[in-house]
N, CA, C and O of each residue as an XYZ file, in Angstrom:
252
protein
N      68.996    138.035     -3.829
C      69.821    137.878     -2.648
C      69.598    138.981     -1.627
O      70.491    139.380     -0.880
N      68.309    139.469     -1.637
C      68.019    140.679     -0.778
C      68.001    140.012      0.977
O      68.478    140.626      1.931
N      67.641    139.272      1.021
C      67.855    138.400      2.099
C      68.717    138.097      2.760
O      68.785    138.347      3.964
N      69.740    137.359      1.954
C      70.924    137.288      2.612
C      71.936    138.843      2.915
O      72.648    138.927      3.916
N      71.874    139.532      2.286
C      72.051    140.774      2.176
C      71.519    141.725      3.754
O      72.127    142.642      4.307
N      70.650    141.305      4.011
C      69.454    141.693      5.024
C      70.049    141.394      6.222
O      70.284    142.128      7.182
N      70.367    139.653      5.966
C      70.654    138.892      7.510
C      72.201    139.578      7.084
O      72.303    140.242      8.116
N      73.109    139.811      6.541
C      74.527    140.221      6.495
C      75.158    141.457      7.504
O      76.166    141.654      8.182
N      73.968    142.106      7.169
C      73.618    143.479      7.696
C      73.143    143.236      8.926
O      73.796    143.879      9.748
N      72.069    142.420      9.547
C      71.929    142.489     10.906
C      73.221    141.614     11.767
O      72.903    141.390     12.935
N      74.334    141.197     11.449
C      75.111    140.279     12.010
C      76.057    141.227     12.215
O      76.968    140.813     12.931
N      76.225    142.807     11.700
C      77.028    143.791     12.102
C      76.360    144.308     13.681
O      76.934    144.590     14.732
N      75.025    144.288     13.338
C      73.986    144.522     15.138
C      74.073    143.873     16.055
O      73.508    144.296     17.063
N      74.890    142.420     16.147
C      75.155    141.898     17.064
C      73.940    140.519     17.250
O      73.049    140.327     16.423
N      74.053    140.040     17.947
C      73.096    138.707     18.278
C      71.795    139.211     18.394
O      71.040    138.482     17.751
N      71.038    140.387     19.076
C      69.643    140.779     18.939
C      69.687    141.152     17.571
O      68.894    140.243     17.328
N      69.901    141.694     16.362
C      69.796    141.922     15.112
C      69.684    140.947     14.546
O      68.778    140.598     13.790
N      70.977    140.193     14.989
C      70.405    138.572     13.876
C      69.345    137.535     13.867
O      68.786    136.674     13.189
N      69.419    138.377     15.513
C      68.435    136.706     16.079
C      66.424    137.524     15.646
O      65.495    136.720     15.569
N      66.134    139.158     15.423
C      65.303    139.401     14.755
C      65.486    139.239     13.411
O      64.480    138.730     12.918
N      66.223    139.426     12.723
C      66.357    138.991     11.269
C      66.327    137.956     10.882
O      65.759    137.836      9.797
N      66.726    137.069     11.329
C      66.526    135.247     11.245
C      65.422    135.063     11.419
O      64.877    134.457     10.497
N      64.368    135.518     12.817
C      62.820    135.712     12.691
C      61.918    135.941     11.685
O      60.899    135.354     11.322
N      62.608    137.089     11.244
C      61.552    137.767     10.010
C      61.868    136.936      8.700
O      61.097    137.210      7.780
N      63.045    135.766      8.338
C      62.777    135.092      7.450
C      62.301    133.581      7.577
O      62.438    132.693      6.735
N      61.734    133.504      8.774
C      60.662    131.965      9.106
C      59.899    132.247      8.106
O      60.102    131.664      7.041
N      58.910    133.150      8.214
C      57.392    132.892      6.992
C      58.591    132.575      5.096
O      57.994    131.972      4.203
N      59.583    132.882      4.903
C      59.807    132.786      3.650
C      60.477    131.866      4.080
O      59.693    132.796      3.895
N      61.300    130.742      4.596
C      61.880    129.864      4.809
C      60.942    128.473      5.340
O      61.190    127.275      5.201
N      60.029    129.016      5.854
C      59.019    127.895      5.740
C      58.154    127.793      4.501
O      57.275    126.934      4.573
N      58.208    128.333      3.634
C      57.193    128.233      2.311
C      58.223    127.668      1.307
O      57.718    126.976      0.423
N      59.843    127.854      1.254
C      60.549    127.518      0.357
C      61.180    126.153      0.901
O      61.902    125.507      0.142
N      60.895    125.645      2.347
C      61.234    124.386      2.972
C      59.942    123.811      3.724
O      59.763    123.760      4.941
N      59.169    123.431      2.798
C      57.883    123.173      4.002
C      58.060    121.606      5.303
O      58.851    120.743      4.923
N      57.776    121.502      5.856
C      58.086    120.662      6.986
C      56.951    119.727      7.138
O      55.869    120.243      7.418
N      57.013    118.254      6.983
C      55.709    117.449      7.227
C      55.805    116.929      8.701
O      56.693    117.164      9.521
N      54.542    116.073      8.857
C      54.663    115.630     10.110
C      55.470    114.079     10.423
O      55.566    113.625     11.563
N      55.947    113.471      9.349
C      56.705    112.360      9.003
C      58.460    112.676      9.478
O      59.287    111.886      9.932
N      58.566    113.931      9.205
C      60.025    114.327      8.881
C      60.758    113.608      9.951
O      60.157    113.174     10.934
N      62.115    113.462      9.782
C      63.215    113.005     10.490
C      64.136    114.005     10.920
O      64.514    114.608      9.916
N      64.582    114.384     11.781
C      65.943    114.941     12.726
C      66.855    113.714     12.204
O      67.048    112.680     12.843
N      67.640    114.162     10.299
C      68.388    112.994      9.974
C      69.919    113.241     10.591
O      70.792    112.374     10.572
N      70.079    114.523     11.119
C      71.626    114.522     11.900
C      71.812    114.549     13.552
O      70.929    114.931     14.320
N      72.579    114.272     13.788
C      72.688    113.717     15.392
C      72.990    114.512     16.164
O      73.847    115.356     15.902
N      72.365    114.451     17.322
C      72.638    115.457     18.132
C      73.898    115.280     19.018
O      74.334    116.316     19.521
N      74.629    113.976     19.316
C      76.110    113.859     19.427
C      77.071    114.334     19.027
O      77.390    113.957     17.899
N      77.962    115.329     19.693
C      79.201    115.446     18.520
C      79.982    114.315     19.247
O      79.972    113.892     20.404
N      80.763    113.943     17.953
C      81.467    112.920     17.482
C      83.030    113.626     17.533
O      83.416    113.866     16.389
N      83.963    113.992     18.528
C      85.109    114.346     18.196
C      86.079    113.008     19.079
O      85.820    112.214     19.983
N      87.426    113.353     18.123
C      88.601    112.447     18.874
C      88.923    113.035     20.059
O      88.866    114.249     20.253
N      89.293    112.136     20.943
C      89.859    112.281     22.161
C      91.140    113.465     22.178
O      91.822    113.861     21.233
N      91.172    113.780     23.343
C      92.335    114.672     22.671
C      93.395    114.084     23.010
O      93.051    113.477     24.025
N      95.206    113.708     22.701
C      96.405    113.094     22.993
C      96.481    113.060     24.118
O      95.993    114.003     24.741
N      96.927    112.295     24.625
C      97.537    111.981     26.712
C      98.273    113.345     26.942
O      98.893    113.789     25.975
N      98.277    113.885     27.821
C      99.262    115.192     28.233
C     100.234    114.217     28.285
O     100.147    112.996     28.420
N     101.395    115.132     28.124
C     102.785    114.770     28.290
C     103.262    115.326     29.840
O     102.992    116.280     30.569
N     104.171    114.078     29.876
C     104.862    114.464     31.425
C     106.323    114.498     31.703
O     107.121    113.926     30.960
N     106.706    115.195     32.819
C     108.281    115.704     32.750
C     108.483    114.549     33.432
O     107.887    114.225     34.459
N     109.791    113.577     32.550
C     110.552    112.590     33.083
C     111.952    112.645     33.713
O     112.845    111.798     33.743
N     111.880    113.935     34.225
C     113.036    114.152     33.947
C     114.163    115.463     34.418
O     113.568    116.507     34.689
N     115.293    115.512     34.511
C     115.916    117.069     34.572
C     115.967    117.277     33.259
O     115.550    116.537     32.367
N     116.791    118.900     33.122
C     116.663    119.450     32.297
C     118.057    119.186     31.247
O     119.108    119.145     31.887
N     118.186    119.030     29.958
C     119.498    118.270     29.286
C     120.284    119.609     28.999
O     121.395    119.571     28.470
């Protein structure tokens, strides 16, 4: 878990730390996930959320 350990530690450095540390584990993340030229994008790039409730409106004075 030296790795995760690694990226744990650069996420205290802020977004340039992580975003080099996430770099430096492409070559081992591409050898332990190799990628063909067939592959599928099987999740969607839509998010899917509910609408949010009607605002509510004042009908009214105050009781």
């Amino acid at each position: 878990m030296k790795l995760g350990a690694n990226l744990a530690a650069a996420i205290a450095q802020g977004g340039e730390g992580t975003a080099r540390a996430l770099a430096a584990l492409g070559p081992e993340l591409a050898a332990a996930l190799p990628r063909s030229a067939d592959d599928v994008n099987e999740l969607s790039d839509a998010i899917h959320a509910p609408a949010p409730p009607p605002a509510r409106r004042f009908r009214g004075g105050a009781r």
